[in-house]
C-alpha positions in Angstrom: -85.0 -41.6 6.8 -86.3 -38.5 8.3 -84.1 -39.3 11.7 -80.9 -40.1 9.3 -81.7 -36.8 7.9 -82.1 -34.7 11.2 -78.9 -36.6 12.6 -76.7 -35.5 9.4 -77.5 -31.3 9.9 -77.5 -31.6 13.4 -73.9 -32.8 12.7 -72.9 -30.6 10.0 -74.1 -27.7 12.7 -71.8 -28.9 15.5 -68.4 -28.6 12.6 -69.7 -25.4 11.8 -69.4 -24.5 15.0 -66.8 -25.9 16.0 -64.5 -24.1 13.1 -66.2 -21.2 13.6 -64.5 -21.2 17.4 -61.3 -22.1 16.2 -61.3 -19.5 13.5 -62.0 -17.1 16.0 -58.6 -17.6 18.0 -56.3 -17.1 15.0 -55.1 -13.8 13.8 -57.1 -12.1 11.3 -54.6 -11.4 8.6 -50.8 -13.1 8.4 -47.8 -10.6 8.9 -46.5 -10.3 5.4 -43.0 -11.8 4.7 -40.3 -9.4 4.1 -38.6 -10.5 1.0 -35.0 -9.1 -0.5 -35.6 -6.8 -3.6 -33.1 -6.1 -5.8 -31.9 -2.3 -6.1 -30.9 -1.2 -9.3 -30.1 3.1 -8.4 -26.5 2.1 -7.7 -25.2 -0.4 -10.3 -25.3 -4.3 -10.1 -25.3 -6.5 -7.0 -26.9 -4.2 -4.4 -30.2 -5.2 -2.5 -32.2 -3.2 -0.2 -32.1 -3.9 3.6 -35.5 -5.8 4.4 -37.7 -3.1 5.8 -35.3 0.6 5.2 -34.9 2.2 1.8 -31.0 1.3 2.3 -29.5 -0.3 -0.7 -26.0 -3.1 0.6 -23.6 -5.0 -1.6 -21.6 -7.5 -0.2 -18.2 -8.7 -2.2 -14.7 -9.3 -2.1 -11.7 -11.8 -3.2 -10.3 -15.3 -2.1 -6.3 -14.8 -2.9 -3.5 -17.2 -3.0 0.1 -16.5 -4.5 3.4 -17.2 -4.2 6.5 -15.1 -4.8 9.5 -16.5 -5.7 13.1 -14.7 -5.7 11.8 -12.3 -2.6 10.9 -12.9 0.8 8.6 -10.2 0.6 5.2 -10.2 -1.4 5.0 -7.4 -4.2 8.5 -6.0 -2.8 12.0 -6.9 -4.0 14.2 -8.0 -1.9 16.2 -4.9 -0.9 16.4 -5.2 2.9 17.0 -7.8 6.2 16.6 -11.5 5.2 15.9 -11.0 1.8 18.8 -8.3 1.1 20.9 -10.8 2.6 20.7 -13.6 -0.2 22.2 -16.1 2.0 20.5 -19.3 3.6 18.2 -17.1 5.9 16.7 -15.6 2.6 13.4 -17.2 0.9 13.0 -18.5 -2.9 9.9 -18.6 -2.2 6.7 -16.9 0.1 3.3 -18.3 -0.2 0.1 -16.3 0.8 -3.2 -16.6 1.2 -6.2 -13.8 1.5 -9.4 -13.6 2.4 -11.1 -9.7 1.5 -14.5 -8.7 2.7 -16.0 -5.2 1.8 -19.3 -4.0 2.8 -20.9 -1.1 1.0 -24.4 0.7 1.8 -26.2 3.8 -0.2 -29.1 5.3 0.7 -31.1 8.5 -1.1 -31.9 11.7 1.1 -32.6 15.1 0.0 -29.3 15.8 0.5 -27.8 13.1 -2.0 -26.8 9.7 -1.2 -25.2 8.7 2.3 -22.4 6.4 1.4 -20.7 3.6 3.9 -17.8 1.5 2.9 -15.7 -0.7 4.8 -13.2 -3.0 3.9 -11.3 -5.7 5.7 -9.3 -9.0 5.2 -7.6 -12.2 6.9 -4.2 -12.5 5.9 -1.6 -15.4 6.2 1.6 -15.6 4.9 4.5 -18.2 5.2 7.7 -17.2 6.6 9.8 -15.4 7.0 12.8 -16.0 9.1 15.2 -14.0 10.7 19.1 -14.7 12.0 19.6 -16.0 15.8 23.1 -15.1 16.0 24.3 -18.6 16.2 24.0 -19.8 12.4 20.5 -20.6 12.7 16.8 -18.9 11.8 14.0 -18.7 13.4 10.4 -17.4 13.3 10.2 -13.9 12.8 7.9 -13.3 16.5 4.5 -11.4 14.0 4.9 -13.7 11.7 5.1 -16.5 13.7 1.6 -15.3 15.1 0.1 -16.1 11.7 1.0 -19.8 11.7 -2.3 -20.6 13.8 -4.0 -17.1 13.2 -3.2 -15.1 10.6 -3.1 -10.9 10.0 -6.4 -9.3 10.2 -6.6 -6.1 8.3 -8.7 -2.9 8.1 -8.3 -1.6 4.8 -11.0 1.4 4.4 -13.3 2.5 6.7 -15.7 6.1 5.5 -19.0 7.4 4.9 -19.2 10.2 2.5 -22.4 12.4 2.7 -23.2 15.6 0.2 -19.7 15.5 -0.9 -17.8 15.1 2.3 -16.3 11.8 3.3 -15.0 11.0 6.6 -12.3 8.6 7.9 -10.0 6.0 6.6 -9.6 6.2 2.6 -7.8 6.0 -0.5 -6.0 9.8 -0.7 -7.2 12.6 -2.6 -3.7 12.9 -3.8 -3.7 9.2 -5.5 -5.1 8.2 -8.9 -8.0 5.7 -9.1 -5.0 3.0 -10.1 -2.3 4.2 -7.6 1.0 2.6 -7.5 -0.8 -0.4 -10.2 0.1 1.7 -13.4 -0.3 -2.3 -15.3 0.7 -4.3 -12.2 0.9 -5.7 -9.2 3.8 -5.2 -8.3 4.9 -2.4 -6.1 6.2 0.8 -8.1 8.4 3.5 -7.1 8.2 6.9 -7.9 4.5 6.6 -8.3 1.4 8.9 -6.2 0.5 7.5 -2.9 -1.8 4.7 -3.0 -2.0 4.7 0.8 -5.2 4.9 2.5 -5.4 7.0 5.2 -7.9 9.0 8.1 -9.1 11.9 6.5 -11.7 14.8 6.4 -12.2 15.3 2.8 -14.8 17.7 0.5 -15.2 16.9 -3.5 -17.1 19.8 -5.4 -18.5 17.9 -8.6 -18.5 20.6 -11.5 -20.6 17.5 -14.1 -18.9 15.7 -17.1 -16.6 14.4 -15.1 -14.4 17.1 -13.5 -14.5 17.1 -10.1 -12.1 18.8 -7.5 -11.1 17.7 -3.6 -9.4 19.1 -0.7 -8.5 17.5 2.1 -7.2 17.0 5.3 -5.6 13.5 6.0 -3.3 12.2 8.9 0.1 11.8 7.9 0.5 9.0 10.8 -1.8 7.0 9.4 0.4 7.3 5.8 3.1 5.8 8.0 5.6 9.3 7.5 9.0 8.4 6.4 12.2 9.4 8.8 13.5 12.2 10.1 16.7 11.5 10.7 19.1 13.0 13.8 22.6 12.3 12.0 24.5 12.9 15.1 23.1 9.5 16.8 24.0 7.2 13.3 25.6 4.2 14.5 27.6 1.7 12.2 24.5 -1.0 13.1 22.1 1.1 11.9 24.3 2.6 9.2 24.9 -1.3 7.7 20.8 -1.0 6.9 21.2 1.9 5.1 19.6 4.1 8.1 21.6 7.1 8.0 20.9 8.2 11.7 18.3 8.0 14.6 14.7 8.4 13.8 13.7 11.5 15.5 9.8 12.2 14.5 7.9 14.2 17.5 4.5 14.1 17.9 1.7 15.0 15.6 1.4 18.0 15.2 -0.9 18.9 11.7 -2.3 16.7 9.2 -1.3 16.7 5.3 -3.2 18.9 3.4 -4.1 18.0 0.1 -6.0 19.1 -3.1 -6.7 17.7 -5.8 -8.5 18.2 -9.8 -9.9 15.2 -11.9 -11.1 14.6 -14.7 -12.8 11.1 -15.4 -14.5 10.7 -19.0 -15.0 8.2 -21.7 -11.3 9.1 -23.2 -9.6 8.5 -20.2 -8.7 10.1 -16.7 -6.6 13.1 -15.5 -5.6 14.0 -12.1 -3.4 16.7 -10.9 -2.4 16.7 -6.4 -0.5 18.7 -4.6 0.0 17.8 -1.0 1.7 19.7 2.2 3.4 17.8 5.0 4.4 18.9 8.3 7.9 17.7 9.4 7.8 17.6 13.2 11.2 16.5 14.4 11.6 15.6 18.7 15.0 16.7 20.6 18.7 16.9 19.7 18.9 14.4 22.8 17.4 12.8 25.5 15.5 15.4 27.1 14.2 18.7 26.7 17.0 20.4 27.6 18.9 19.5 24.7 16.9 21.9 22.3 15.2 20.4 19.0 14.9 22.3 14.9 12.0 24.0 14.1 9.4 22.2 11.8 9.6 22.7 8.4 6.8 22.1 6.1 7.4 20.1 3.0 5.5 19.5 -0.3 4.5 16.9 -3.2 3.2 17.2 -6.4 1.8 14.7 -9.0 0.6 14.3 -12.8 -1.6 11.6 -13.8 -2.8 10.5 -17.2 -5.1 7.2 -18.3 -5.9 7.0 -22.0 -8.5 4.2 -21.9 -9.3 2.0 -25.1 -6.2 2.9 -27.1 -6.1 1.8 -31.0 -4.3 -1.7 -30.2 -7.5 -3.2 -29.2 -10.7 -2.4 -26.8 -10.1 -1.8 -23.8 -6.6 -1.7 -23.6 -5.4 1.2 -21.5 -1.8 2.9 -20.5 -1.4 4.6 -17.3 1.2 7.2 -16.3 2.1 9.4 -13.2 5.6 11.6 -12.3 5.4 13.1 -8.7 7.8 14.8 -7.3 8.3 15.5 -3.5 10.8 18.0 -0.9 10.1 16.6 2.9 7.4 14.5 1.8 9.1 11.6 0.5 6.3 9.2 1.5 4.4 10.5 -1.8 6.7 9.1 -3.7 8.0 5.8 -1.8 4.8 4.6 -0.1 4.4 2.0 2.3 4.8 -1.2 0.7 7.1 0.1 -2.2 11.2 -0.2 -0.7 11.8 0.5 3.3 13.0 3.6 4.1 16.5 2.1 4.0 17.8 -0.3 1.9 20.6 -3.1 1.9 21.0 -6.0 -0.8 24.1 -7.9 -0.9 25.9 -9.1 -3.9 29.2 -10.7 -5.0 32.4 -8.7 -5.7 35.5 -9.3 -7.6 37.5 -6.8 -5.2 40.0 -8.3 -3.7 39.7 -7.8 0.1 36.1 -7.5 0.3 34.0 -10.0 1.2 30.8 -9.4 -0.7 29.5 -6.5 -2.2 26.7 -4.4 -1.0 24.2 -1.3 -2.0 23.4 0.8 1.3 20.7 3.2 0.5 18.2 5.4 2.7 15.0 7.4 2.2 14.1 10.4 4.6 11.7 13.4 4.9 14.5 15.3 6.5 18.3 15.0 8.1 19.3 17.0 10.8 22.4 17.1 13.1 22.5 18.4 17.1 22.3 22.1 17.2 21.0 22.4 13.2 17.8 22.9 11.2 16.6 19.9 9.0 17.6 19.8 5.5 14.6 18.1 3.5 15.0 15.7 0.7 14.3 15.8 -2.9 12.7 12.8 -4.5 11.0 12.7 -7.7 9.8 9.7 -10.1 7.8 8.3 -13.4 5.9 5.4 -13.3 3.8 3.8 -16.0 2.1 0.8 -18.1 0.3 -0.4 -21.0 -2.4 -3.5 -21.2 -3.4 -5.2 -24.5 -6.1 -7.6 -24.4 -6.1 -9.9 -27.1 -9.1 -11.3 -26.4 -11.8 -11.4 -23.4 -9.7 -14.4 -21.6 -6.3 -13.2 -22.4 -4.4 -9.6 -21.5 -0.5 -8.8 -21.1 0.8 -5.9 -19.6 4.5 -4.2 -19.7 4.9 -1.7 -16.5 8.3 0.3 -15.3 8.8 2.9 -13.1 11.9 5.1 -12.1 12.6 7.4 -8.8 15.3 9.3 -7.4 16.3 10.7 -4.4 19.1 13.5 -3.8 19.7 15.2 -0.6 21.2 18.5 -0.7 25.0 19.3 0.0 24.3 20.2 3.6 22.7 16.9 4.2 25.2 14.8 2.2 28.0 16.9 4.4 26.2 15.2 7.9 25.8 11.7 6.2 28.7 11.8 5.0 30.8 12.8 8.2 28.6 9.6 10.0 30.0 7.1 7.3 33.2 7.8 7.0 33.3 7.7 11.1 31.2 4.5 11.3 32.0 2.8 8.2 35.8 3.5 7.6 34.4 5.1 3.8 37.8 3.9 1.9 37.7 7.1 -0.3 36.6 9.3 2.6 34.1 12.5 2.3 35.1 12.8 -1.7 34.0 9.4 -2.2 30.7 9.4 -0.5 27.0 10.3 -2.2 24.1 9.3 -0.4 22.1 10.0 -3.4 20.2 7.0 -5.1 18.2 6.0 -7.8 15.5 2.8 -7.2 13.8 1.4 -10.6 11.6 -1.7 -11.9 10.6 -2.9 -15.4 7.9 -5.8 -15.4 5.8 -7.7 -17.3 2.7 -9.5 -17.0 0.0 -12.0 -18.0 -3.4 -12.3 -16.7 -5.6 -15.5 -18.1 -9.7 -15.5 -17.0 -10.6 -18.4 -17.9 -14.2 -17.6 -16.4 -15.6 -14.3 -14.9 -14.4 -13.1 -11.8 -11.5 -15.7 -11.8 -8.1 -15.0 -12.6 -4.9 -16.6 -12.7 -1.7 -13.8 -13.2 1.9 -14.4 -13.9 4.5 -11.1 -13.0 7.8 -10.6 -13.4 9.6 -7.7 -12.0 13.8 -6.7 -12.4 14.5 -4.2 -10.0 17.8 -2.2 -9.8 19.3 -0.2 -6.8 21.5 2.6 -8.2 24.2 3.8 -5.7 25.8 6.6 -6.3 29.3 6.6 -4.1 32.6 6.2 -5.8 33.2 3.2 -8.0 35.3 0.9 -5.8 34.4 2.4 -2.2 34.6 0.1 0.5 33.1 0.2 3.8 34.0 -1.8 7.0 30.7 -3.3 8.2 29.9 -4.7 11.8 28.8 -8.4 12.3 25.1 -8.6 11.8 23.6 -11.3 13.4 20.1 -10.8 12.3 21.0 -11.7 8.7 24.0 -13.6 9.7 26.7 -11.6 7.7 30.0 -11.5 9.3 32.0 -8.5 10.4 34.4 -7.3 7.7 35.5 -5.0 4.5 32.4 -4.6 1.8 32.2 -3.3 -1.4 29.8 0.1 -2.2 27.9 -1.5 -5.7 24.7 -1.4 -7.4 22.5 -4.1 -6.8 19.7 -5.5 -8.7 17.1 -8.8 -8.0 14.4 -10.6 -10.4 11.3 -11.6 -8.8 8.1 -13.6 -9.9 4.6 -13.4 -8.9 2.1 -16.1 -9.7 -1.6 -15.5 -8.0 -5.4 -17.2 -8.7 -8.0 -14.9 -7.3 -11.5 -15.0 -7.2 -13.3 -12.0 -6.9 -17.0 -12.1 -5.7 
């Protein structure tokens, strides 16, 4: 018993040991485990960076919609393939988004550093352009998507004690933009464009704030400057009244801007400055060029948020009116700079009809200064819910453009020399008017997922004599023969049907 005993302790020393040895090799304490906390300074869905005092949110939207009556998503068809309304033009275009945004904050003793970036992966069916034998194919950046897609950089800025820097929405815009109670694009609405900027908001509390900025106009994609004295009749059949003659850059859009932002509803009144910098008379320097000549835009916007019809129903309204800074007014994916839709005509001798119209920051002929146009517009909507799953929406919008009676003298002179104007100078007014009256539905069935239904009537106003005829050139592009046209408004009714998912 006694040996039993003495070989039982002896053993129970040895695994004492033993573990003691093996303890001995193995860190003291285990590194603790970085989990993700939740941050709560900045609203829902951000999370602090494992390790920094950064708060990120991570979000976006899976798209897919389909237009129908355009070849162009959230634009009529006014122009190429579309305008045509032949067989080259589309009943339908399907497309399909991906949108990713990324969104950091972070508290200093100066305020909050702010990063935001936003960026998508686009594809889109079609379209298809004329090969000059009677036959379509591929448009060549479209035809890139069919195994690729578009990638696109939407917003890129950091904003830090009340100055943001690079690629954003404009301080001239309102918080909904061209979307008064739409998708749609709207004319004669403030830009929604985002572009490179240098901006400074001074907040005065309650909800009144103020912003200047400075903010390239390249980036805003300026609209033309036109050299009259190089229109051709080609360029003249796509309602581009001349040669677009835009130099370099040469100073950025200034802009300023006062808000106010409270529980009844929003405010906002821009003004913006735009340099028009044209190139040369001709092909060298030799040939002389116009002096700049600055022009200007101006905007009122009004939000009136949870209006008696029901909660949370909300109408949204903005008139803006620009000289030389047309872009303001028609932004980039509202109407090309130049439009041409073709109809039918009961003229005898014409072929079809068609509605030529153009949109320009200036005109200019050889030897002149430029003569900037006027545009000016009203855009609005109202949204009803009638309950949390169902809301409509009714949405129009209205702009003009007039160029003065020195410019209307240059285009003039090109289109009765190009186009054979049958009622000559008296009969020809390159003046416009571009409108759109909508409706729409939005069903969410669930959060965050939405199906819409829009439909949009557009109407192209042209003003030249009633029964003016113009001879056009053949066209291959859009397949339209050479031949005598008729000068008449034009109008097209599209429809927009999307699911979105927003996460």
């Amino acid at each position: 018993m006694k040996m039993a005993k003495s070989l039982f302790l002896g053993s129970t020393a040895a695994l004492i040991a033993l573990g003691g040895a093996q303890a001995a090799d193995l860190p003291v304490k285990a590194k603790a485990v970085e989990y993700v906390k939740i941050c709560t300074l900045y609203g829902a869905g951000f999370y602090y960076i494992p390790g920094t005092d950064t708060c990120i949110r991570l979000g976006g939207y899976l798209r897919a919609e389909t237009t129908f009556g355009t070849s162009y998503h959230h634009d009529a068809p006014n122009s190429g393939v579309g305008g045509a309304r032949n067989r080259l033009s589309e009943y339908y275009s399907a497309r399909s988004r991906q949108d990713l945004f990324v969104d950091t904050r972070t508290a200093t003793e100066y305020g909050v550093v702010r990063t935001f970036a936003e960026f998508a992966w686009t594809y889109t069916g079609g379209t298809y352009s004329g090969t000059g034998t009677g036959g379509t194919a591929y448009t060549t950046s479209l035809g890139n998507q069919v195994a690729q897609g578009t990638p696109g950089f939407y917003q890129a800025f950091m904003q830090f004690a009340g100055f943001t820097f690079g690629k954003a929405a404009s301080q001239f815009s309102t918080n909904w933009g061209q979307y008064a109670a739409n998708s749609y694009e709207l004319p004669g609405a403030g830009g929604w464009d985002r572009a490179n900027q240098i901006a400074y908001t001074f907040e005065f509390g309650q909800g009144i704030s103020a912003s200047i900025s400075a903010e390239d106009q390249v980036s805003r994609n300026q609209l033309a400057i036109w050299n009259v004295s190089s229109a051709t009749a080609a360029g003249l059949a796509t309602g581009a009244y001349g040669a677009n003659d835009i130099g370099g850059a040469r100073a950025p859009d200034l802009v300023a801007s006062v808000t106010v932002d409270q529980a009844w509803g929003y405010f906002k009144a821009s003004f913006a400055a735009h340099d028009n910098h044209a190139a040369y008379y001709g092909a060298s320097e030799l040939t002389g060029h116009p002096d700049d000549k600055w022009g200007w835009a101006g905007q009122l916007g009004l939000s009136i948020k949870n209006v008696p019809t029901g909660p949370g129903d909300t109408i949204n309204m903005s008139g803006v009116y620009t000289n030389g800074a047309s872009r303001y007014n028609f932004h980039d994916y509202t109407a090309a700079p130049s439009f041409a839709m073709y109809g039918g005509t009961g003229l005898v001798g014409a072929y079809q009809s068609v509605g030529l119209a153009g949109v320009s920051d200036s005109v200019f002929v050889a030897g002149s200064g430029q003569e900037l146009t006027t545009t000016y517009g009203f855009q609005g909507g109202y949204t009803h819910n009638w309950n949390p799953y169902w809301a409509s929406s009714i949405f129009g919008a209205y702009a003009a453009v007039r160029y003065n009676n020195t410019a209307k003298g240059y285009i003039c002179g090109a289109f009765v020399a190009n186009l054979a104007l049958s009622t000559g100078l008296a009969g020809c007014n390159p003046d416009f008017n571009y409108s759109v009256i909508g409706t729409r539905t939005i069903w969410t069935p669930v959060k965050n997922l939405a199906f819409t239904a829009e439909l949009a009537y557009t109407m192209l106003d042209q003003k030249h004599a009633s029964g003016s005829t113009v001879a056009l050139p053949a066209q291959a592009a859009i397949a339209k023969p050479g031949g005598t046209y008729e000068l008449k408004d034009q109008n097209a009714l599209t429809l927009l049907i999307r699911a979105q998912r927003n996460f």
